[in-house]
N, C-alpha and C positions, 0 to 999 in steps of 0.2 A: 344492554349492548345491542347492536342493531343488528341486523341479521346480514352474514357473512353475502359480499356481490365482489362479482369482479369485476373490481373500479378499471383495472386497465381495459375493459371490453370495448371502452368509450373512447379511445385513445384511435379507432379509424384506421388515417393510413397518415405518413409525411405531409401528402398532396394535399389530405383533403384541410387539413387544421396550419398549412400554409398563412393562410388569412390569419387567421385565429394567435400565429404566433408573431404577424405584423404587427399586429395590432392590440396587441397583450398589453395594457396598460401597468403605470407603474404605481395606481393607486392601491394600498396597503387594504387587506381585509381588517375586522374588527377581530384583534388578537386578545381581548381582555379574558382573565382566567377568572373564572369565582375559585376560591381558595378554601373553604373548607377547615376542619380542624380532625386532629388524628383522635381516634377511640371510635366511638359509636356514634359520632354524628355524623347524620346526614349531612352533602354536599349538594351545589349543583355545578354541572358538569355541563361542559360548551355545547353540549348541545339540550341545555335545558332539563336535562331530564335528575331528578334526586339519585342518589347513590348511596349506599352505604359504604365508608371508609373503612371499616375494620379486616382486619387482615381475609377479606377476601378472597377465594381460592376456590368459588364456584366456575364452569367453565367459560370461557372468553374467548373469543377469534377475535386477532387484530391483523389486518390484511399487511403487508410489508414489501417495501422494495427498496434495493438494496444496488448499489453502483457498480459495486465490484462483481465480476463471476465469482459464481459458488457451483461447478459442475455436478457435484456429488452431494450438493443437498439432499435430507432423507426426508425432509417434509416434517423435520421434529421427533420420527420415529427411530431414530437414532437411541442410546440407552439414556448420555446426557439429555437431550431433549424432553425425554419421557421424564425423569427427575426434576426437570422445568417445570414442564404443564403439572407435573405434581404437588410442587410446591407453590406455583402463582395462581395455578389453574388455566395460565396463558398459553394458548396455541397462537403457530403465525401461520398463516396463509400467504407464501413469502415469493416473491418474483423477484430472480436477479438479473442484471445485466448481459447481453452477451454483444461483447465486443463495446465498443465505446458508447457510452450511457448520456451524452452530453443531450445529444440529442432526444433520447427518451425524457428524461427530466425536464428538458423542455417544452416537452409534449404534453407530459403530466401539469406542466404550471400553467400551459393553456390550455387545458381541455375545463379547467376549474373544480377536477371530480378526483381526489388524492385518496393513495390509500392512509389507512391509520397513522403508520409510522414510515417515516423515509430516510434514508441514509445517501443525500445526491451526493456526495465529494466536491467536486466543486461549482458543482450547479446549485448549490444555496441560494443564489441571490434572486435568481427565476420564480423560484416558490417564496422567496421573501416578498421582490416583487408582486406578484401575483396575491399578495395576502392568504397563501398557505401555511405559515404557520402559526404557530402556538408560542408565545412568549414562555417558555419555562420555569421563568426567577420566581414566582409564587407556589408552584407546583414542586419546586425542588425545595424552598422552605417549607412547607408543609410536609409532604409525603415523600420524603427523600433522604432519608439521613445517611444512607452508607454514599450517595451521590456525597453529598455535603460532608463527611468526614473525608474521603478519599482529596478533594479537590483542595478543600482548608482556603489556606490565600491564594490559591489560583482561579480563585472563583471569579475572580475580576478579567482573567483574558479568555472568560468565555463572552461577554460583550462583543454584540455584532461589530458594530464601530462606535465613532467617540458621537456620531447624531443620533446612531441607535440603539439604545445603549441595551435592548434585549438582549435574552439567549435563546436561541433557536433549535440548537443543537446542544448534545451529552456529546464531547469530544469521545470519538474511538478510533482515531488512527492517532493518537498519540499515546505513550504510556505516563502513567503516572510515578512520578520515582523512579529508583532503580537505574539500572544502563544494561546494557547491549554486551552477551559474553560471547558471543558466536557471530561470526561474519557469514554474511549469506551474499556479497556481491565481491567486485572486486575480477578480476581475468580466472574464470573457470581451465585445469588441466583434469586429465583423466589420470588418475592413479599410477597405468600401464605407461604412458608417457614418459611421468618423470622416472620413475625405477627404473626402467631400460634406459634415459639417457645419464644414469648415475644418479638424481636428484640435484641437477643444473642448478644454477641463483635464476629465480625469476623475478626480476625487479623491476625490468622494462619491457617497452612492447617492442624493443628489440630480441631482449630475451626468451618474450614470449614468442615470436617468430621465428628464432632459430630453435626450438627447441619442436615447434609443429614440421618445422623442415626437417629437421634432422632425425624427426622419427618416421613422416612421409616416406623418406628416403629407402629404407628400410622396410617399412610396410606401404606401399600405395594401394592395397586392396586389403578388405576384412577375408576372412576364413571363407567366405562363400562365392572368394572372388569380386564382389561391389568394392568402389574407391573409399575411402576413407577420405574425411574433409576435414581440412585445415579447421578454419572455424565456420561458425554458420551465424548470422546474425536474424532474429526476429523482427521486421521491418513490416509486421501486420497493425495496420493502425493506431491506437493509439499504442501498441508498444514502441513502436519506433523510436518514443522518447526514452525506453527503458535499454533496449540492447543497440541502438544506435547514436542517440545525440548525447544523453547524458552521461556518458562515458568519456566524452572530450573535455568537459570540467572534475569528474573525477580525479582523471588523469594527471591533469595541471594545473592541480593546488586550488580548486575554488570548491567550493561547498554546493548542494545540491537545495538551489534557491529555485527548481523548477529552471524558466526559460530568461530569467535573468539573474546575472550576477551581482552581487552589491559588494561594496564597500565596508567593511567592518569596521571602519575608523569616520567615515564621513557618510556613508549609506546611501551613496552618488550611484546610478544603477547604469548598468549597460547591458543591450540584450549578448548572454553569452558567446554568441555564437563570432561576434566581433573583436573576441579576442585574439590576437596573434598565436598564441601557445594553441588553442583552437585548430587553427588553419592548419597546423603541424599535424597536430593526430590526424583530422583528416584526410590529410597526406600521406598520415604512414596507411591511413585505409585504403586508399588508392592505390599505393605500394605495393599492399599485401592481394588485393585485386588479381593486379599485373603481375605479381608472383606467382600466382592460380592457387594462392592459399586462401583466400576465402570462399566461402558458396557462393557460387556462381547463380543459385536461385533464392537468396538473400532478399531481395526486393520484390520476390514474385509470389516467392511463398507465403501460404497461410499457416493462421499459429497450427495448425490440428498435420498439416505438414510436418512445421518445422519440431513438433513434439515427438512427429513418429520416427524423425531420423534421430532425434536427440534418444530416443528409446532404444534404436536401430544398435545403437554403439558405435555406429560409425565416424561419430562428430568429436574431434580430440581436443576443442577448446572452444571454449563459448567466452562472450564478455553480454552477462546477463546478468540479473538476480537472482537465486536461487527459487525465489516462490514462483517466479515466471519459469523457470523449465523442471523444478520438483516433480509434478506429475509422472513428465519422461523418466527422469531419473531416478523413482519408484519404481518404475517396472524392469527397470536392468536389478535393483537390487532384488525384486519380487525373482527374478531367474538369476538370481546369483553372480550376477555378472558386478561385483564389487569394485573392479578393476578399473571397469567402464564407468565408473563414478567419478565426480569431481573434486577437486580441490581448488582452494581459492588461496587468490595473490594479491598481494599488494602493488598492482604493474602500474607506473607512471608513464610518462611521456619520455622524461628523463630522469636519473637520479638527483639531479636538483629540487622535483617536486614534490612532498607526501600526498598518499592516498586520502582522501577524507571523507571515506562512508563511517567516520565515526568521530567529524564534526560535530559537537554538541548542538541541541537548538533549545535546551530548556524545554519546560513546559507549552508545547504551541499550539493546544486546544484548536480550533479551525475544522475541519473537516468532523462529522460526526451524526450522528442518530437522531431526529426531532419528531416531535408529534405534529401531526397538523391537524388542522381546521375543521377538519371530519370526522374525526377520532369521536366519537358519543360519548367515551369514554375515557376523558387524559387521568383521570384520576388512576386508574387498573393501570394505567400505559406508563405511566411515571413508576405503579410502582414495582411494574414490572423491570424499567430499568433501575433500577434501584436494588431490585433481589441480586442483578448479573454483578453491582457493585459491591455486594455486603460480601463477606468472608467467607461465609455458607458457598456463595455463589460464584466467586472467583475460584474456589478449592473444586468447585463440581465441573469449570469450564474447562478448566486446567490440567485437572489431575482424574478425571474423572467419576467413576464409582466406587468408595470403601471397599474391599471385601473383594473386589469385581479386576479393576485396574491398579489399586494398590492397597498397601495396608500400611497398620501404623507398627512401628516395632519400636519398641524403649521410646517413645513419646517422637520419632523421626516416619513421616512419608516415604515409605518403600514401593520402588514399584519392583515386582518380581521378573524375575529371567523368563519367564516366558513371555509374558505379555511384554516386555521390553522387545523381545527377541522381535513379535509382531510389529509392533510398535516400528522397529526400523528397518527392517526387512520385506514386513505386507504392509506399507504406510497407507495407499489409498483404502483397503478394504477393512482396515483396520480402522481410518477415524470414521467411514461410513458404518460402521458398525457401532461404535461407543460414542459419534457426536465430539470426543475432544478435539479441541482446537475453531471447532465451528460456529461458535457464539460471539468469539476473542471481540472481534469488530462491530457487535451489536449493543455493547453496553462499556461502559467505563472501566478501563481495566487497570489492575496494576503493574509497575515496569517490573523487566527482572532482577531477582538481587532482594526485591522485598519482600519481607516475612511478616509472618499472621502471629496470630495471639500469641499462640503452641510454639511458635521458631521456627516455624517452615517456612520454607519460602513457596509464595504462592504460585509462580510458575513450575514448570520443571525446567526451565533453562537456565539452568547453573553448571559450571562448569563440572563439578562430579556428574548429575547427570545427561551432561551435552557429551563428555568423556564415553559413557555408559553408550549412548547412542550409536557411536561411529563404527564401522566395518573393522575388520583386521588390518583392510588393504587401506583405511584411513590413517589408522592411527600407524603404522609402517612407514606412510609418508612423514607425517607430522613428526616422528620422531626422527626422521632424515632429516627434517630440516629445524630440530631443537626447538620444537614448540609442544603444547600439551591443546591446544583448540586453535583454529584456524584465524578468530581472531588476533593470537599471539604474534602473528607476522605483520600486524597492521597499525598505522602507528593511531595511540591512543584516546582518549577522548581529552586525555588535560594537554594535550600539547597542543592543542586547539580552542581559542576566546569562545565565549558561549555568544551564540549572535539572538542578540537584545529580541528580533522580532520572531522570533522563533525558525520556522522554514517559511520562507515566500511563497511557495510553492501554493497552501491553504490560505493565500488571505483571501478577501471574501472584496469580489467584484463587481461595483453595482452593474446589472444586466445591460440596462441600456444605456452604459456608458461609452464616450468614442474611445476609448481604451481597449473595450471587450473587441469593437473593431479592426482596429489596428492588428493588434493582437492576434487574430484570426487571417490577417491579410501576411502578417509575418511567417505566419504558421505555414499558409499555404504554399508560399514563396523558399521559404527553409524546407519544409517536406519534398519538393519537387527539386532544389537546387544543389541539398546533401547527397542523394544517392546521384544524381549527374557528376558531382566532381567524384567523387568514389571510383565512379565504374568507367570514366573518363583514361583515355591515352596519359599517361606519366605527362608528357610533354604540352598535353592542354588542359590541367589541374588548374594552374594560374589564372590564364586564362578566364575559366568557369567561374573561380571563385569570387574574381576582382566583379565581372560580371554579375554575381550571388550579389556582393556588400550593393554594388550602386542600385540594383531593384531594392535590396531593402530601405536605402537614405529613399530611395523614390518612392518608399510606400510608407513614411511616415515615421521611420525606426526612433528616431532623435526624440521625437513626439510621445511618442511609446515609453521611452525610456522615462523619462520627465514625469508624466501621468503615474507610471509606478514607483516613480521614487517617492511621490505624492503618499503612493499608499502605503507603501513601507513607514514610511516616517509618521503618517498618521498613526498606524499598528504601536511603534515604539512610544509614542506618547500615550495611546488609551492605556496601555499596560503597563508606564506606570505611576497613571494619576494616582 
């Protein structure tokens, strides 16, 4: 293995590799694999050098970077991590993202100098482009079986597209199997909210606005005097799309296809935001504006802000994700402030519409882990992903250490009342300490619901254990409102067609395409025109908006729309030739 450098050191500044990513061509590097055979034969490995295949487990640095923030990475010295490098003998030398990664990624496909492994989301096509990566479909038949058991016949919508027909990427933001027991999005209330207002219906985002008034009313300041906020939205880059836009197709019946909508009967695409039901929510934001219930530093704040008032307890409703403000909400439970914790709603536009964070997408492989071009060693690399996929290695991500974080009792995975107790009480210091949950997005995992050899199921998100997890002041709610887990208020995944291409969100966009353009020219135009009608006079909403549609037909929207119906429909044919 070559000796551990820090490939990002090269990566300069924006300015200086400007040029460098004008001018990035789209011709393909030489991705051919030698292949190898499993036991004791030597291989050779992309970069020429022999290897020995056999279960390997001398030590290894593979450099890594990774799209998503990871704040609280231990560097592997985590307890999981240490049972990693144990068993592969892999350590990572790992850099993750802070703040929106598109750019990086880009930087990495033109500087020409990648680390080992990379995890762009949806910057694939930049390093496709650029000839960083490593076709995988030999490497995965060879030295890969719990990859290839887990995947079965989904092995085919790993294929980049229908002209290339590689695999680049080990999907890890999709799960394998399984569903979804626990809702983590949906209209956030705090605990304290609804028990003082009786436990109200919150079904709308009318209801969810009378019920932040009508407890304002009542308290407009916390215990030390500071006002307490209606809601607060995180509008720090690329969240924007997480607590601001995507929440107006939630809302009104569409699926979470990213930044356009489709068709599930004809896969005709329009960019979301041109829907009528749309324009509404955005109005009721506007509303709530001018009602002085929303944060009024919503668009100004940074996340490291918006995390501290969400920690603060002063914030009585959010329309987030849960992973996006979990940290904050760690540390109220870390000081016992259970109360200041959230609950999640099913809140529409109107009762006409259902919530659909639990629209199925099938199997949608797309986003995910790949080796690339500089890897000395894809042989160790593959079969490092591959440990995170076998049973051993899903039971060590998941559930942590035997003995340690749980035991077995009558042939069942116990996790004991104390380490639980930590588990949801100290959450941050807790998986900084044991690594669980840290790996989940590095290698192939399974969904929840699925069970191993023994009958366990290999997460812990099951509802006994999701049950096990929740405050007093949770499950008090929960039982106010005749449910046993927060998904129980949302409506389910069969009352919902599975959509053929999976989520749009992941399909994979060639770089220099005039789509990627467009695209970008929409973005800029929607970021700049959504919080104007927002923070806009009641009386000049229309106005703005009608002003918003004609910039967008005049930046090519129709055009846009057309190119990605393209790609959609390509997606549903490669998958299922």
């Amino acid at each position: 293995m070559k000796a551990k450098r820090k490939w990002s050191g090269i990566l300069l500044s924006a300015v200086m590799l400007a040029g460098l990513l004008a001018g990035c061509g789209g011709q393909p590097g030489n991705n051919e694999q030698a292949g190898g055979n499993e036991g004791n034969t030597p291989t050779e490995n992309a970069g020429g050098k022999e290897t020995d295949t056999a279960n390997d487990t001398s030590p290894v640095t593979f450099t890594f970077y990774g799209a998503d923030e990871h704040p609280n990475w231990q560097k592997m010295q985590d307890e999981v991590g240490k049972a990693i490098t144990e068993k592969t003998g892999v350590t990572l030398d790992a850099e993750f993202a802070v703040g929106d990664s598109s750019q990086k990624i880009a930087l990495i496909a033109a500087s020409g100098d990648y680390p080992d492994l990379i995890s762009p989301k949806g910057g694939l096509s930049s390093l496709v482009d650029a000839g960083a990566m490593i076709d995988l479909t030999d490497l995965i038949e060879q030295h890969a079986p719990n990859i290839k058991k887990m995947l079965g016949d989904q092995m085919k919508r790993l294929r980049y597209s229908e002209e290339d027909q590689s695999i680049y990427v080990i999907p890890t933001y999709s799960k394998v199997g399984g569903k979804s027991f626990e809702a983590g999005g949906g209209f956030s209330l705090q605990h304290r909210v609804v028990k003082e207002l009786g436990y109200p219906k919150i079904r709308t985002v009318k209801d969810f606005e009378n019920a932040l008034k009508a407890y304002l009313e009542k308290h407009p300041t916390d215990e030390n005097g500071n006002p307490n906020i209606g809601v607060s939205l995180n509008a720090d880059d690329w969240r924007m799309y997480i607590s601001v836009t995507n929440p107006a197709f939630y809302t009104t019946g569409a699926p979470d296809d990213g930044e356009f909508n489709i068709d599930i009967d004809t896969q005709e695409v329009t960019y979301h935001f041109r829907r009528p039901a749309e324009k509404e929510y955005f109005r009721w934001l506007n509303h709530m504006n001018a009602e002085g219930l929303l944060d009024k530093e919503s668009f100004v704040q940074k996340y490291d802000q918006y995390k501290a008032k969400v920690a603060s307890g002063r914030v009585l409703g959010l329309i987030d994700q849960q992973w996006d403000y979990g940290e904050a909400e760690n540390a109220l439970k870390s000081a016992g402030k259970f109360e200041y914790t959230y609950g999640h709603y099913p809140v529409t536009l109107t009762e006409e519409y259902k919530e659909t964070s639990f629209w199925p997408t099938g199997f949608m492989a797309g986003w995910g882990v790949g080796i690339t071009t500089d890897c000395e060693d894809p042989v160790r690399a593959i079969k490092f992903l591959d440990f995170l996929a076998s049973e051993e290695g899903q039971v060590l991500i998941n559930w942590g250490i035997e003995g340690k974080h749980y035991n077995v009792e009558n042939g069942k995975r116990v996790i004991p009342a104390d380490v639980q107790k930590r588990k949801s009480e100290d959450t941050t210091n807790f998986q900084k300490e044991s690594g669980i949950d840290f790996y989940t997005n590095m290698g192939l995992h399974y969904g929840d619901g699925e069970v191993d050899s023994t009958g366990n199921y290999y997460t812990t998100k099951f509802p006994e254990q999701i049950v096990a997890g929740y405050s007093d002041a949770a499950k008090e709610t929960l039982k106010a409102y005749g449910a046993t887990t927060w998904k129980d208020l949302f409506p389910q995944e069969d009352e919902f067609p599975v959509r053929p291409w999976g989520a749009a969100w992941n399909l994979p966009v060639p770089g220099d395409s005039e789509f990627k353009v467009l695209s970008e020219k929409l973005k800029e135009i929607t970021w700049k025109r959504i919080p104007e009608a927002i923070l806009a006079k009641p009386e000049d909403f229309d106005k703005i908006w009608d002003a918003y549609m004609a910039e967008l037909d005049k930046a090519g929207v129709e055009k846009a729309e057309d190119q990605y119906e393209e790609l959609v429909k390509a997606r549903v044919k490669l998958w299922n030739e």
